[in-house]
Structure formats: structure tokens, C-alpha cells
C-alpha positions in Angstrom: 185.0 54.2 122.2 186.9 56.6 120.4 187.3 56.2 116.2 191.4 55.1 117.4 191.3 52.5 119.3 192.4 48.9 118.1 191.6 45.3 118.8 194.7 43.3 119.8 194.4 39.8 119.0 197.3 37.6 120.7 198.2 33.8 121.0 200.6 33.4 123.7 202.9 30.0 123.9 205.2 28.4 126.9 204.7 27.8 130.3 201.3 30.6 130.5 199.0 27.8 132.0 198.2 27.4 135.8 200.8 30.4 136.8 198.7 33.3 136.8 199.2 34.4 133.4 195.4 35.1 133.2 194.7 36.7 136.0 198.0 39.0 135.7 197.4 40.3 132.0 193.6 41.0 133.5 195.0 43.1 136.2 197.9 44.5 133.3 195.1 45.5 131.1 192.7 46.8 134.5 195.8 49.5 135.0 195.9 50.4 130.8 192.3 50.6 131.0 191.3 48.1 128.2 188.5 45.7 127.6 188.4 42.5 126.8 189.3 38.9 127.7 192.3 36.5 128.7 192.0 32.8 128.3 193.1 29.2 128.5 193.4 27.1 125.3 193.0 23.4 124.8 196.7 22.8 123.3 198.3 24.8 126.5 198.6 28.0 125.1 196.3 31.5 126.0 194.7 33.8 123.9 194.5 37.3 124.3 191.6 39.8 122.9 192.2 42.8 123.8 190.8 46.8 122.8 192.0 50.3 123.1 194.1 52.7 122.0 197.1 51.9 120.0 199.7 53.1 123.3 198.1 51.2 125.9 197.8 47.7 123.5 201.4 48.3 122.8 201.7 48.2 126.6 200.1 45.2 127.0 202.0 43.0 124.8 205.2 44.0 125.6 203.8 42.8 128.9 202.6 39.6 127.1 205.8 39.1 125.5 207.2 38.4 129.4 204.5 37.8 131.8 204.0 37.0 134.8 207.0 35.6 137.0 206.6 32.3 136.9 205.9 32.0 133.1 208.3 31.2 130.4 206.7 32.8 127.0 208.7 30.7 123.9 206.3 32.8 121.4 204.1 35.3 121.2 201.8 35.7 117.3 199.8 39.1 117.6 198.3 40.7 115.0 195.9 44.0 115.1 192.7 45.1 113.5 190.2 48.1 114.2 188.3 47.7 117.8 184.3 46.1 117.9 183.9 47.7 121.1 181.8 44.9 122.2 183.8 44.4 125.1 182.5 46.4 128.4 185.8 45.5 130.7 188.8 43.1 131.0 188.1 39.7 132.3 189.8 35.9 132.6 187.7 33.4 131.0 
């Protein structure tokens, strides 16, 4: 972990439950080459953690902010903080 990188933190709302929204910001953030985790909250809606460096998180949630094809995102609350690096890869919880 370099002294640059960032933690992501994301709470995506919409249609992001059983169409592979998961599983495609996992492989989104595989490519970018960021750690952390994707998943499923109890009120419908998925939360993102995400770290890395400030170019590839920007990456990821402009990906957030559309998805996967069969998701409709209505909103998208982000906000950004320095990384933990306690995160070893990218997974769906």
C-alpha cells in the first residue's frame, strides 16, 4: 500500500439486488486492481468498500453510478477517507 491510496466507501440504491451487481463491481474492481468488498444490505440496497489509488476508485464508481445491465441505480452516496489497507483483495460478501 502506497501513502496515496484511498478508501471508497459507497451505498448504492435501485434495482442492485439479485442482478449481478456484486459479482460485476468484484470483477470491475479485479481489472482496477483494488481490494475490498461488495455486499448485499437488508433494506435492498449494496454497499461498496473499496481501496486504492484515487484514479482507479474514481473508476469504480463511475462504474457504480451505472452498473451492471440489468440494474437500475436511482442513487448512489459515496464518500472517501484515507485507505486501512486491511483488505488483501476484492470479494462479494
Amino acid at each position: 500500500m502506497t501513502g496515496s491510496e484511498m478508501r471508497l466507501q459507497a451505498v448504492i440504491k435501485g434495482e442492485v439486488q439479485g442482478v449481478g451487481f456484486r459479482w460485476a463491481v468484484q470483477s470491475q474492481a479485479g481489472r482496477l486492481g483494488l481490494t475490498g468488498y461488495a455486499e448485499n444490505l437488508p433494506d435492498g440496497s449494496v454497499r461498496v468498500e473499496a481501496e486504492g489509488p484515487p484514479d482507479r476508485l474514481d473508476q469504480l464508481e463511475a462504474f457504480l453510478h451505472r452498473g451492471p445491465r440489468w440494474a437500475e441505480v436511482a442513487s448512489l452516496d459515496s464518500q472517501r477517507g484515507p485507505a486501512t489497507g486491511e483488505f488483501h483483495q476484492f470479494e462479494a460478501r
